[in-house]
N, C-alpha and C positions, 0 to 999 in steps of 0.2 A: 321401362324407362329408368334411365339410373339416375348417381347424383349427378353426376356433369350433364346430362343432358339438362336437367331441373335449372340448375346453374345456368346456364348456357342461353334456356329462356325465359330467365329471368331476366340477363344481359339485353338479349332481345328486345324484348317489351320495355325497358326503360328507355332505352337507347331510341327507338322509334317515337318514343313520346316527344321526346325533344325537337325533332323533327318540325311537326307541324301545331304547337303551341302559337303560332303567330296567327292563326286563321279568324279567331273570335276578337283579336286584336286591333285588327285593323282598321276600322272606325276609327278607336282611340287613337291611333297614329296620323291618321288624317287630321284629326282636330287638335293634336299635339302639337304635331310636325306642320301641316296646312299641307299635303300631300293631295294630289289630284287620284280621281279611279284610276289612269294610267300607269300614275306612276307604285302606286300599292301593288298592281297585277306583274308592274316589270319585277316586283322583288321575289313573286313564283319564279318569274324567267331565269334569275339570277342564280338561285338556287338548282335549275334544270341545266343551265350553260354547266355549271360548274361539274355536278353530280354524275352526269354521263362518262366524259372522258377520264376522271376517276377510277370509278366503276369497271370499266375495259381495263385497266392495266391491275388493280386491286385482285380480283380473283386471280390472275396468274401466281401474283406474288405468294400469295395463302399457300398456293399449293407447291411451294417450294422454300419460302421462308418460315412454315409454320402459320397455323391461325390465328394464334395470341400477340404474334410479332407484325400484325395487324389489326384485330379486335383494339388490341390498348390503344395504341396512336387513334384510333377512329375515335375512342370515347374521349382522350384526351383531348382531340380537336373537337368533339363536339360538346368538351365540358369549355372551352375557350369562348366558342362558339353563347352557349351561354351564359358566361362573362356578361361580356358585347352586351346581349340582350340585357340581361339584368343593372347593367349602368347606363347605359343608350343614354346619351340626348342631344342626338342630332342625326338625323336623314343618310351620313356617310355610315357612321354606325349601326344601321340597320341593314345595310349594303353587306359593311362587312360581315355582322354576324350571317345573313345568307349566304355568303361565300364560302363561310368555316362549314356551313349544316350542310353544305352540297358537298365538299370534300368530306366530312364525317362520313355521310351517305354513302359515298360512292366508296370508301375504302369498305364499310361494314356490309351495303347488299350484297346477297351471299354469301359471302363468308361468316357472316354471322350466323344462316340459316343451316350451313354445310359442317357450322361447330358445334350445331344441336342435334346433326343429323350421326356427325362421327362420332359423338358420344352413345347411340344409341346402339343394343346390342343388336346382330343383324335380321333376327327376327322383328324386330319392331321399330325397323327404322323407314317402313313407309311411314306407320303413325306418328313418328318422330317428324318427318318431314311435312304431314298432313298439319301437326302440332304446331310446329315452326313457322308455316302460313300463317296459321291462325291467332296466331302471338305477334306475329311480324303487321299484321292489317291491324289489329287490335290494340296493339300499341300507338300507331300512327290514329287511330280515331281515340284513344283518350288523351292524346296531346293536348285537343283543342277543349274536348271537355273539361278536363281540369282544369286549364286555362281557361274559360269562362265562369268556372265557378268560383276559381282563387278570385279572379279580374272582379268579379262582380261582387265578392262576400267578403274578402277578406284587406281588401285597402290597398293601394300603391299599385293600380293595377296593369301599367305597362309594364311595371318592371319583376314582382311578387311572384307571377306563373315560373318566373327562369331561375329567381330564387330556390321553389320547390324542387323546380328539377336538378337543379344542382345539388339536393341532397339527395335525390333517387337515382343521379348519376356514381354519387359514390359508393352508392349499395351494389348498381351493374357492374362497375370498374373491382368490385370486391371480388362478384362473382366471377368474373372473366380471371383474374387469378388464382381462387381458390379449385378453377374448372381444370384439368387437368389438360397439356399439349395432347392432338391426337396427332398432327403430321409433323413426322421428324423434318429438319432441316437440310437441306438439299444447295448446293451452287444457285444461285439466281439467276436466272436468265429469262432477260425483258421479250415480254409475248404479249401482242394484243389480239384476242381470239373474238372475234364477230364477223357475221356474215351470212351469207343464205348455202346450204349445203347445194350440192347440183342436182337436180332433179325440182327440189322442193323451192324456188322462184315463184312459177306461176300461182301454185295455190298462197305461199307466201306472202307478195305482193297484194295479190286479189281480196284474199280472205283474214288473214291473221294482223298481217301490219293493220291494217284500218280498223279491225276490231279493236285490236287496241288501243289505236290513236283516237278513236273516239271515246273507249272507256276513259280515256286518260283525260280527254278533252269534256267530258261531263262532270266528271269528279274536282278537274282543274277551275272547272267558272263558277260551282258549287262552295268550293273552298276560296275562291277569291271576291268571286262578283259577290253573290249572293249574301257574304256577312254585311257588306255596303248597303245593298237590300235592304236588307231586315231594318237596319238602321236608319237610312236615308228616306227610304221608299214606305216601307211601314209602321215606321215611327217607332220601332222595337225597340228600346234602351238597354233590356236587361243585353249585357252580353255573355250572360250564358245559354240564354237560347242559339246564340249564332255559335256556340260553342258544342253546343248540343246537335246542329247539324254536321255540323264537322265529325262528332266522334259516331254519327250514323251513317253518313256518308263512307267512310272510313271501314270504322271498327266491325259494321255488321257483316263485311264480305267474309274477316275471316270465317266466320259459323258456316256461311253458307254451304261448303264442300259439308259440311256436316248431313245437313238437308236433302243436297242435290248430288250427292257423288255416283246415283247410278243412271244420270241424266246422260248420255251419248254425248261426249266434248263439242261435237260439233253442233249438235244440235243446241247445248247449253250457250255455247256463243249467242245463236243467231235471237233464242230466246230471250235472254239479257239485252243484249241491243234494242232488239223492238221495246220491249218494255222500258226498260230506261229512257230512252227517247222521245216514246210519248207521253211518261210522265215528267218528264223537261216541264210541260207546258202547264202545271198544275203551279209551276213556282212563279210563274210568268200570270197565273191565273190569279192566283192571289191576293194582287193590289188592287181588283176589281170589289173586294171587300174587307180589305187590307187585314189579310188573317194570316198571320205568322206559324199560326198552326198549319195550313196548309203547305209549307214550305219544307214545314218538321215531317211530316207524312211524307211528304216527297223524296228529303232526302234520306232517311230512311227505304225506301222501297228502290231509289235508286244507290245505296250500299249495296242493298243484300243482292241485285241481280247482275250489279258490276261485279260483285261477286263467281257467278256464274259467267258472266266474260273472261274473267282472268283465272280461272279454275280448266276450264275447256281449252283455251290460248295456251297455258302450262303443258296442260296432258298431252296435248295433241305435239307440240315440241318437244314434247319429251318421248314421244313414242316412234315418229315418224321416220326418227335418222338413228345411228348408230351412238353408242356411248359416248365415244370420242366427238362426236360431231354434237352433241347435245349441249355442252354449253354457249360454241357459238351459234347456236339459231337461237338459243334465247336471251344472251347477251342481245341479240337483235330484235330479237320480241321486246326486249326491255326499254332498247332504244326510242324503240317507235312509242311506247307507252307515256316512256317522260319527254319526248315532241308533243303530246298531245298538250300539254298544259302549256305551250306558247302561246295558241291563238287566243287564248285567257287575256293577253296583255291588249290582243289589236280589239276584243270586247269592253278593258277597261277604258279605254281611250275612247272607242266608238260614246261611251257611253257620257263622254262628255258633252259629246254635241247631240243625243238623240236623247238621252234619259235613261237609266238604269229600266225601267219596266219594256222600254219598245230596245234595248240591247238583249233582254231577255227570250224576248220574241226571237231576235236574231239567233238567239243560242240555239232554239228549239229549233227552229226551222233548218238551221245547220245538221243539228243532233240526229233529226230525222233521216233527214238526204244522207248523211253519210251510212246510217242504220239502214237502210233502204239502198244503198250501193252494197254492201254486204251482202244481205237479205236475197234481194234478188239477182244480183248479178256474183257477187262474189264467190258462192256457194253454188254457182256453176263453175268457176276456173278450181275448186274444193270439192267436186262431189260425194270425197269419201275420205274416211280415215282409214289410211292401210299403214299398219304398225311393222316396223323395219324388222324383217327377221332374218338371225349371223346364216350365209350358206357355211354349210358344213362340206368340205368335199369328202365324198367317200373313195376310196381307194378302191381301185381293180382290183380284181381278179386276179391271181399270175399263174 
């Protein structure tokens, strides 16, 4: 590894934090601002509208404008971004700063990952890229840890968490200059690359989209419903436990390729799903003795094997089609990932009129049925991972 790769993710990991520091918050906002669960889960959504379409036109630009000549604007807008946060006081304001984190977002995925990867020399730049996940999940799960423990230790706690990170955003913003350009500058021209290659639809649709969209859609009611939970339902006050779920939720997947990387991609999917799914109902189980421990075990155990969903989901996109075709299937894998954290919003509403513990029910029983659409039916239209290999033609004879 060199020093720009180091550099690079360092960038990473700061930059991710910022991201999801609102998760252990959201109580306080509600009783701040007098926000309904609905309205707390549409400010996921806000961030999801925003960050996608982003994202699509972001990677082309990298690879013709340079990485730094979008790295900096991304950290720039998501040092803006928490601004907003760090003076908030009012409802629009929380809007806004969602808006700025889903643009940050979407300029920085990938190319933030692809600035740690081109730094690295070519023998070690799977590790690099292995490294880059693992920095990339790990950053987004100490958002909300730290932000529950600044929230809860250290005073002023809507506003204190965006304070800190605005001094760890100018140690990334350091680094991302002092990291060296890797792609020279090229003409610009606007391309937006997603899609399903031809061939690969049926298993596509069948197997990968939904995997993802329910990893995304576990992780999504975890980080939104669930701090509500803790709070409302189990009378948790401290909010660095619901901060604590968030950075296990999060931050344990990246390890997991550590653990599981000689697990067969397809098979590590289906395994993740089931498990995560059924342990959905452990968080749901909870209020039957109102143990807040029980929720921390949970999301923990559903980190680490969302983990193995999105490890397998990668590999398998990345093996199946040719170079060139590789970042639009997973531009598309990505897609479907951040859809899954919409129905987060129609759970926060639901939860108006049924109760946070019987919407919780409703999650699992979702979690399943979609984990059980995979499982059995999906991994028939997937039966197999066949990895793309270049024909070479050989020349006759003469």
């Amino acid at each position: 590894m060199t020093r720009g790769a180091y550099l690079a993710m360092v960038a990473l990991l700061v930059f991710t934090m910022g991201t999801s520091i609102i998760t252990p918050l959201l109580p306080l906002y509600a009783g701040q601002f007098h926000l309904s669960n609905g309205t707390l889960t549409l400010l996921f959504a806000t961030y999801t509208a925003t960050v996608v379409p982003t994202m699509l036109v972001a990677g082309s630009a990298s690879d013709r404008l340079g990485r730094k000549r979008v790295l900096l604007p991304a950290m720039l807008v998501l040092t803006c971004a928490s601004l907003v946060f760090a003076f908030t006081e009012s409802v629009s304001m929380l809007f806004v700063g969602r808006v700025l984190q889903g643009l940050a977002v979407g300029m920085f995925l990938g190319v933030g990952t692809a600035f740690v990867v081109d730094h690295a020399i070519p023998a070690k730049r799977a590790l690099a890229a292995m490294a880059a996940g693992a920095f990339f999940r790990l950053g987004f799960g100490l958002g909300p840890g730290m932000a529950g423990l600044v929230a809860q230790y250290w005073g002023d706690p809507i506003h204190r968490p965006f304070e800190v990170h605005l001094v760890l955003l100018a140690v990334g913003i350091g680094c991302v200059i002092l990291a060296s350009e890797t792609v020279p500058r090229r003409r610009y021209k606007f391309e937006i690359r997603v899609g399903v290659p031809k061939g690969q639809m049926r298993g596509f649709a069948g197997f990968m989209a939904p995997a993802a969209f329910t990893m995304s859609f576990m992780e999504g009611t975890v980080l939104s419903i669930v701090p509500l939970y803790l709070y409302d339902t189990l009378g948790e006050r401290n909010v660095a436990i619901a901060g604590l779920c968030g950075f296990l939720v999060l931050g344990l997947g990246g390890m997991t390729p550590l653990v599981t990387r000689n697990v067969a991609p397809r098979m590590a999917v289906m395994i993740g799903l089931g498990v995560s799914a059924v342990v959905t109902w452990l968080i749901a189980l909870a209020a039957v003795g109102g143990s807040a421990l029980l929720v921390v075990v949970a999301a923990g155990i559903i980190g680490f094997v969302n983990g193995m969903i999105l490890q397998g989901a990668t590999v398998i996109c990345s093996t199946v089609v040719p170079l060139q075709e590789r970042g639009k299937l997973l531009s598309s894998l990505y897609m479907c990932a951040y859809a899954g954290t919409v129905p987060a919003v129609g759970l926060g509403y639901l939860s108006l009129s049924i109760g946070l513990t019987a919407t919780l029910v409703v999650f699992s029983i979702a979690s399943c049925v979609l984990a059980a659409w995979v499982i059995v039916f999906g991994r028939r239209l997937f039966p197999r991972v066949i990895p793309y290999e270049e024909h070479v033609a050989i020349p006759s004879a003469s």
